[in-house]
C-alpha positions, 0 to 999 in steps of 0.5 A, a space after each residue: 497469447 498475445 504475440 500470438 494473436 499480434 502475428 494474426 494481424 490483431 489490433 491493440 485495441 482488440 487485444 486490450 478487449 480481450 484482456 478487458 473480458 479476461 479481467 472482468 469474467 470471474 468465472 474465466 479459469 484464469 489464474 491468479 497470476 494470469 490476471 496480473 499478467 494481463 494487468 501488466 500487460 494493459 499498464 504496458 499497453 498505456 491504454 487508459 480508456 475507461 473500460 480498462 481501468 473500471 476492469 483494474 479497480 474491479 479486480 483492486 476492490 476484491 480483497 479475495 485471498 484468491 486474487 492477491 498478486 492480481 490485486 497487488 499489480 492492480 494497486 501498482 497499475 492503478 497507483 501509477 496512473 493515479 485514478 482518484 476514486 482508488 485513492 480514496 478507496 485504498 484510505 478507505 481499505 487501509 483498516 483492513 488487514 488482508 488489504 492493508 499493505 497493498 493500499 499503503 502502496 498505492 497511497 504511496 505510489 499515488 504521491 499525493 500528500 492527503 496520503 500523510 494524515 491516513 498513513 501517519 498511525 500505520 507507523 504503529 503496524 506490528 510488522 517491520 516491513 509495514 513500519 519502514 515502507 510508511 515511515 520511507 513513504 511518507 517521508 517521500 510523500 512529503 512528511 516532516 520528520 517532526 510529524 514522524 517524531 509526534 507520531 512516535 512520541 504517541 507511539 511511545 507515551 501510551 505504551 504497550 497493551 499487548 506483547 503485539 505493540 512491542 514490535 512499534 515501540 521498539 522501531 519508534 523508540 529506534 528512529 528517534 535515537 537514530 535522528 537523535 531528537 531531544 524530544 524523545 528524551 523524556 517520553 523514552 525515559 518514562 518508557 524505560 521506567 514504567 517496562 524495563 526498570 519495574 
């Protein structure tokens, strides 16, 4: 479409309204991957005024199941022009499951190291995927490992309350051997008594 309307002599400015008005009617039939199409396309465009980014946080604020690749290239859009009010609406975000993992990459994405504090528990997350994109995120972000090894220590000292927290444990247990930090001697010991040796 919008070669199309290039070839008719269209502005960028006429075609950013046109992706404006396509984002920010939710009743439009544009597809899920339409919106993201449009987002990318404006983020190609680098037309940062504020009507186009009020119209890429509108579609980053709905966590609808219906929006998500939309919402991903959002927080991507977003993350990368790094617009403050979303930093703090994605910590805010990052309790909610269905909005988790797009809210840790835009904190990332973000490079910001107020994003440590609000991401260092997610170390925790059952899935593998979350746990190694906040653990390299935060170590980009500027984390020292020894906030991670504190991190994990915790991780590893309260134990597991369902089989769901195996999964951390497991990964933190994993990390500290790899880094070889004696701290954990004592709290992986305990670990390996209190479940493995009882």
């Amino acid at each position: 479409t919008e070669r199309g309307l290039r070839h008719l002599g269209a502005s960028d400015e006429q075609i950013v309204d046109g992706y404006i008005k396509a984002l920010s009617n939710y009743k439009s039939p544009l597809s899920d991957s339409m919106r993201a199409a449009a987002i990318k396309a404006l983020y190609r465009l680098d037309n940062r005024k504020n009507e186009v980014v009020e119209a890429i946080t509108e579609v980053y604020d709905d966590p609808s199941s219906l929006n998500r690749e939309a919402r991903s290239a959002a927080a991507e859009v977003l993350g990368e022009w790094r617009v403050q009010k979303v930093f703090e609406r994605s910590v805010e975000f990052l309790r909610y499951g269905e909005t988790r993992e797009e809210s840790i990459d835009i904190l990332i994405k973000f490079g910001d190291q107020r994003a440590i504090e609000p991401l260092l528990p997610y170390l925790k997350d059952g899935s593998p995927e979350i746990h190694v994109k906040v653990r390299e995120g935060l170590l980009r972000l500027g984390a020292t490992k020894q906030q991670l090894v504190n991190e994990y220590i915790k991780i590893i000292s309260k134990g597991p309350e369902s089989l769901d927290d195996l999964g951390p444990i497991k990964q933190a247990a994993n990390d500290l051997g790899n880094w070889g930090d004696a701290q954990a001697i004592k709290p992986l010991s305990q670990l390996l008594n209190d479940y493995v040796l009882s």
